[in-house]
C-alpha positions in Angstrom: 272.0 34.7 149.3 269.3 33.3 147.8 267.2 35.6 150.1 268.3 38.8 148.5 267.5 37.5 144.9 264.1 36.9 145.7 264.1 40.4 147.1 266.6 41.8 144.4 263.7 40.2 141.2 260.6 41.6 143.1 262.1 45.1 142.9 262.7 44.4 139.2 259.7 43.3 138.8 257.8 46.3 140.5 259.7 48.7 138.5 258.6 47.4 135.1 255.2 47.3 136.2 255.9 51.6 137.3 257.6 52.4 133.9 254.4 50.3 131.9 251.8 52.5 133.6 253.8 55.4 133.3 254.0 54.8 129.5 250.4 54.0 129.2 249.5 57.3 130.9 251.6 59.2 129.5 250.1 57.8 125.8 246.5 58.5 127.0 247.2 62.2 128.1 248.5 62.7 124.5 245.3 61.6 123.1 243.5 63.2 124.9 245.5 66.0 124.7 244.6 65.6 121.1 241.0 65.3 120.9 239.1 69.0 120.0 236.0 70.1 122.8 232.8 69.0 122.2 232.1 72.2 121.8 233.7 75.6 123.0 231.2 78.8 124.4 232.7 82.1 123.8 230.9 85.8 124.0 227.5 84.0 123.8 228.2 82.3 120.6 228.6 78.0 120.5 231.3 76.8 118.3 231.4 73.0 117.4 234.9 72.5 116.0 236.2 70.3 113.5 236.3 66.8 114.4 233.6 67.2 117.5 231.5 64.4 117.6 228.7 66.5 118.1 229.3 67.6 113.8 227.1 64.0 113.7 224.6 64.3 116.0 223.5 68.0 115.3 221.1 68.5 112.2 220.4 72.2 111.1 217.9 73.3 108.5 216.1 76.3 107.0 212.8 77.4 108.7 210.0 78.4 106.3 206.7 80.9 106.4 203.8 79.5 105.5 200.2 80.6 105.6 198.1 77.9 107.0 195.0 78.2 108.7 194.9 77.9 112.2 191.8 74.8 113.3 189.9 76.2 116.3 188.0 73.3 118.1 184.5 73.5 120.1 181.8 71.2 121.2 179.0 70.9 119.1 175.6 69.0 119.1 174.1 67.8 116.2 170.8 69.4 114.8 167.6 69.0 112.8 167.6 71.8 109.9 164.7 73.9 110.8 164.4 75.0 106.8 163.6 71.0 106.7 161.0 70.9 109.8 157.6 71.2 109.7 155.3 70.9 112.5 151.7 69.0 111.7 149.1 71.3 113.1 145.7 70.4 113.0 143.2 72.3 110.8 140.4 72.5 113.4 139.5 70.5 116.9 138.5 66.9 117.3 139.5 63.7 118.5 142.0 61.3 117.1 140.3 58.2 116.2 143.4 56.5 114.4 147.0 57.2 114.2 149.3 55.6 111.3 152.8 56.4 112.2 154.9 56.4 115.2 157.8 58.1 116.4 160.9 57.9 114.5 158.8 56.6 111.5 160.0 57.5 107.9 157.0 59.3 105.7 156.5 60.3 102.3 155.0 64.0 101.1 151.0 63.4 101.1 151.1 60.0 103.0 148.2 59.8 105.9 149.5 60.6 109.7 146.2 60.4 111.2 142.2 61.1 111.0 140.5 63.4 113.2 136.3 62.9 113.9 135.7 67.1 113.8 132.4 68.9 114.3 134.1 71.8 113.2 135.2 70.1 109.5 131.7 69.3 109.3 130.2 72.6 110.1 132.4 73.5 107.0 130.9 71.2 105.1 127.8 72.4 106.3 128.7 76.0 105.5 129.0 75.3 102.1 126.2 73.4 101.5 124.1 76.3 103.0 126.2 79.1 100.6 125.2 77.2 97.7 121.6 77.2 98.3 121.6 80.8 99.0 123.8 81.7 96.1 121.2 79.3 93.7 118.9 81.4 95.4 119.8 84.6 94.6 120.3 83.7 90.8 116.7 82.6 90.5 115.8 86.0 92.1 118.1 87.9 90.0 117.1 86.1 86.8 113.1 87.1 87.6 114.1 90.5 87.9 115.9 90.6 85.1 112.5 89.0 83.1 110.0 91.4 84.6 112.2 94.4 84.1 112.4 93.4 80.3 109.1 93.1 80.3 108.7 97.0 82.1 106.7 95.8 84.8 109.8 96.4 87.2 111.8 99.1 88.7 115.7 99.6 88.0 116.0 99.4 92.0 114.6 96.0 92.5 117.2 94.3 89.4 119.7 96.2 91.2 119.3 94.2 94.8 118.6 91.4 93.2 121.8 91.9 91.6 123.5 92.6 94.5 122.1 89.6 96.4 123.8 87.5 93.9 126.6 88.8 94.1 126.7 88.5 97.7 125.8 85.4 97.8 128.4 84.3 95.4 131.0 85.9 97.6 130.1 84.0 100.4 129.9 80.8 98.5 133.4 81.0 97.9 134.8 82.1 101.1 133.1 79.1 102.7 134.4 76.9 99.8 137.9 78.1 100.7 137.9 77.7 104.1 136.5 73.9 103.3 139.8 73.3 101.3 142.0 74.7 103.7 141.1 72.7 106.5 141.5 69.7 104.1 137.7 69.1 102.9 137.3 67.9 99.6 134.7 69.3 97.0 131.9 66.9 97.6 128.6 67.7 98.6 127.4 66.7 102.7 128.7 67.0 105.5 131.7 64.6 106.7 133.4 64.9 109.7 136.5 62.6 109.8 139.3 64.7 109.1 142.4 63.1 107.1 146.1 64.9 108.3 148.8 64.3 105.4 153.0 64.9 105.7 153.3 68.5 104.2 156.9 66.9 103.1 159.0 63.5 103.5 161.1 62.6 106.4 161.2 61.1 110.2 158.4 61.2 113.0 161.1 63.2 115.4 158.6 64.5 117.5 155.0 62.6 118.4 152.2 64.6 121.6 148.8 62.7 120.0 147.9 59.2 120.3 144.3 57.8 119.4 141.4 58.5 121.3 143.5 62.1 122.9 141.0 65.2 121.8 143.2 67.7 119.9 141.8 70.8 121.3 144.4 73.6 120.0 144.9 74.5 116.8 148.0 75.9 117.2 149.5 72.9 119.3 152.0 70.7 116.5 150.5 67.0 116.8 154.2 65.9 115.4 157.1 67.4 113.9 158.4 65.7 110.6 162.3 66.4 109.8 164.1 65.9 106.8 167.5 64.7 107.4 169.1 64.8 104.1 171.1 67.8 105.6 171.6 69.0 109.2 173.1 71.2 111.1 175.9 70.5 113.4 175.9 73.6 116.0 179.1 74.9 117.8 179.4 76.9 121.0 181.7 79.2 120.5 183.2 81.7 123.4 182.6 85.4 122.9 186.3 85.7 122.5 186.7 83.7 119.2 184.0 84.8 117.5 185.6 87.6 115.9 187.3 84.4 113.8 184.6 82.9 112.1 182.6 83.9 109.2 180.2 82.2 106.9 181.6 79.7 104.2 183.8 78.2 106.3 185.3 75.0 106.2 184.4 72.8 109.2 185.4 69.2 110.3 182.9 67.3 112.5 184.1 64.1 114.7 181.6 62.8 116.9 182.2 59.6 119.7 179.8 57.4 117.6 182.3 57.3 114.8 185.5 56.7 115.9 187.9 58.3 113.2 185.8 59.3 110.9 185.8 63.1 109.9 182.4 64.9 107.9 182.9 68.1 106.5 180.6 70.3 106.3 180.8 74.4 105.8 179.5 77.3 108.2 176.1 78.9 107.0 175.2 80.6 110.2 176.8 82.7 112.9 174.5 83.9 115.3 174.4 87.4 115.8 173.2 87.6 119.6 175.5 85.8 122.3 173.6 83.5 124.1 173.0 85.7 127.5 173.8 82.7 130.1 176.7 81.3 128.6 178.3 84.2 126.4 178.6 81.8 123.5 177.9 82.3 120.4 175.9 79.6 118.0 177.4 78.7 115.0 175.9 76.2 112.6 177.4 74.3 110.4 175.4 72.7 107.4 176.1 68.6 106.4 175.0 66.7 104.0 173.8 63.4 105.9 172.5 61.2 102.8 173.4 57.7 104.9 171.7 58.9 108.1 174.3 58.1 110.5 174.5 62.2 111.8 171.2 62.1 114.5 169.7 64.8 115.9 171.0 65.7 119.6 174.2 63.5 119.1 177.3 65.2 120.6 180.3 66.7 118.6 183.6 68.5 118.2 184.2 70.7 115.0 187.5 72.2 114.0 187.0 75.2 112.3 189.6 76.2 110.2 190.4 80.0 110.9 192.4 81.9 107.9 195.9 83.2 109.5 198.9 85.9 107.9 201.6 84.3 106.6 204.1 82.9 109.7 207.0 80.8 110.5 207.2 77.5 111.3 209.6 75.7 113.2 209.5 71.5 114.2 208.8 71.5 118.1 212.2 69.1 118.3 214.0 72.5 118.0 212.2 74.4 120.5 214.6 74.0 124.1 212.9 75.3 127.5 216.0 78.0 129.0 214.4 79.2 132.5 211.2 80.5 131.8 211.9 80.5 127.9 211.5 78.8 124.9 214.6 79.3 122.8 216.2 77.5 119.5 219.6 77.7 118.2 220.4 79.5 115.5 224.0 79.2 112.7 225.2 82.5 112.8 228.4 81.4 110.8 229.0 77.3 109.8 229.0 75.2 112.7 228.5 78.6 115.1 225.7 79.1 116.9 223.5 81.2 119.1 220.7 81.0 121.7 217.5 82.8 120.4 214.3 83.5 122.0 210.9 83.0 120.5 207.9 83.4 121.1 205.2 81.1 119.7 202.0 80.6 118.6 199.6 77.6 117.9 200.9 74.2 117.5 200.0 73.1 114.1 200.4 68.9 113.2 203.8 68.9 114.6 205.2 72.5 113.8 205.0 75.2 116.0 203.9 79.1 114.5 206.6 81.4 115.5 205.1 85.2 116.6 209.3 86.3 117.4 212.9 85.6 116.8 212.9 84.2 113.6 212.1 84.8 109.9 212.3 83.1 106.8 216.0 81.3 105.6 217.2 80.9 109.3 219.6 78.2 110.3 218.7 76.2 113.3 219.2 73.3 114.9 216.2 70.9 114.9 217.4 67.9 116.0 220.4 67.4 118.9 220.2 71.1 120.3 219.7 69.6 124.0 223.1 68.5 123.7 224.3 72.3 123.3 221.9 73.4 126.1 223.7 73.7 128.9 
């Protein structure tokens, strides 16, 4: 007896425990039964119904045309400006018998480089001294002839060489004179042979091929160059195929690896018009005002040029969605309806993307949560 309520209670017992679960998932198919699609696909358009949860995740705006440049980037060097060079040549031949500045030295306009003993600075000298005689000379002669011919014991011939003389000899004076000045001689009397070489302008010593005692036997040899760095040029090697882009005037930003972060600016003032033949780049310099010094000739660069472009669309790269070999976006045809829409891009531009295809102006699309829709 007691056997078959034991047996009689567990039956009981396994029945209630049936009709719970039964109830449970009979409530749960209800619900879900209940509970709208994510989202529904249907004749290539993507519906997100009312009350899909998706309604919070999805955020759709307007895309907008803009006309922004487009930066192009090269590597660049850093440059002396030639218009701010001058190479110290020596006036005549000699030897270097002192030497007042050193490489990398800062000079003044007039300030003494070096002094040259020259034989040739003193034949000059010597020149002059000897033109003078001879034009003093001919003055005394032609002043004679001028006296006996007043006094009609002379022929009009003889006051006219004399004349001539004199004025030969004054020719000559002053061509020697000049030549004395232009090789730096001054406008005393005797002959002088150490030879003083000035800074023709102010700057640094960037260039240095004498040292004292060294015989400077070329004239046309530069003893040092002197460069003016208030400005320089900062030079860009750009290929043959962007070119076409660039024009003088300009803008151009200049980073270089000694200056972490820091930008100059500076504005295009010459594009070469010959490609260089072993590279097919073209040089283009960029002018920058370098008042503190820290931009050094031969230091390495990269400029961003900024390249005018037509007026485009621009779309935040969070709504671009790789379909195959495609980049697509979704687009609201209707509220809370959308479609797949290919595009095809441009340059990426501080977080936007230009668009070249599929979209204008006003569109709707989705620029955050579209990954959930791309199935």
């Amino acid at each position: 007896m007691l056997h078959l309520v034991k047996t009689h209670g567990w039956r009981l017992e396994i029945a209630i425990v049936l009709a719970l679960s039964l109830a449970a998932c009979s409530h749960a198919g209800n619900e879900a039964a209940d509970q709208p699609p994510a989202f529904t696909v249907e004749n290539g358009l993507i519906k997100v119904p009312q009350g899909s949860p998706l309604r919070n995740e999805l955020v759709v705006q307007p895309v907008q045309s803009h006309q922004l440049p487009h930066a192009l980037v090269f590597p660049a060097n850093v440059e002396a400006d030639p218009t701010h060079t001058a190479n110290v040549l020596p006036p005549l031949t000699g030897k270097v018998t002192e030497l007042k500045v050193g490489l990398g030295d800062h000079v003044s306009k007039g300030q003494l480089l070096a002094v040259i003993d020259s034989g040739d600075l003193a034949q000059a000298y010597a020149d002059v001294e000897k033109a003078r005689d001879a034009m003093d000379l001919a003055k005394k002669t032609l002043d004679r002839a001028r006296a006996v011919k007043a006094a009609g014991g002379n022929a009009a011939k003889d006051l006219e060489a004399a004349q001539s003389g004199y004025n030969q000899a004054v020719a000559e004076f002053n061509r020697a004179q000049m030549r004395l000045t232009a090789v730096g001689g001054g406008q005393g009397s005797g002959a002088q042979r150490p030879m003083q070489i000035t800074a023709p302008t102010s700057g640094y010593v960037t260039a240095l091929s004498v040292s004292p005692g060294t015989y400077v036997n070329d004239a046309t040899a530069a003893m040092m160059t002197i460069s003016n760095l208030q400005s320089v040029w900062i030079t860009a090697n750009v290929p043959e195929s962007d070119v076409g882009h660039i024009a003088k005037g300009e803008h151009v930003d200049a980073e270089l690896s000694a200056y972490p972060g820091q930008v100059f600016h500076g504005v295009v003032s010459f594009v070469n018009p010959v490609l260089q033949p072993d590279t097919r780049r073209d040089l283009v310099r960029a002018l920058f005002v370098n008042t503190d010094g820290k931009l050094m000739p031969n230091m390495y660069a990269n400029v961003s040029i900024d390249v005018p472009q037509p007026a485009q669309v621009f779309v935040p790269e969070s709504a671009l969605l790789m379909n195959n070999d495609n980049t697509s976006v979704f687009v609201e045809v209707s509220p809370w309806t959308f479609q797949r829409r290919t595009v095809d891009l441009s340059y990426d531009e501080s977080g936007d993307t230009r668009v070249l295809k599929g979209l204008k102006a006003g569109d709707r699309v989705i620029v955050r949560g579209g990954v959930l829709l791309n199935d």
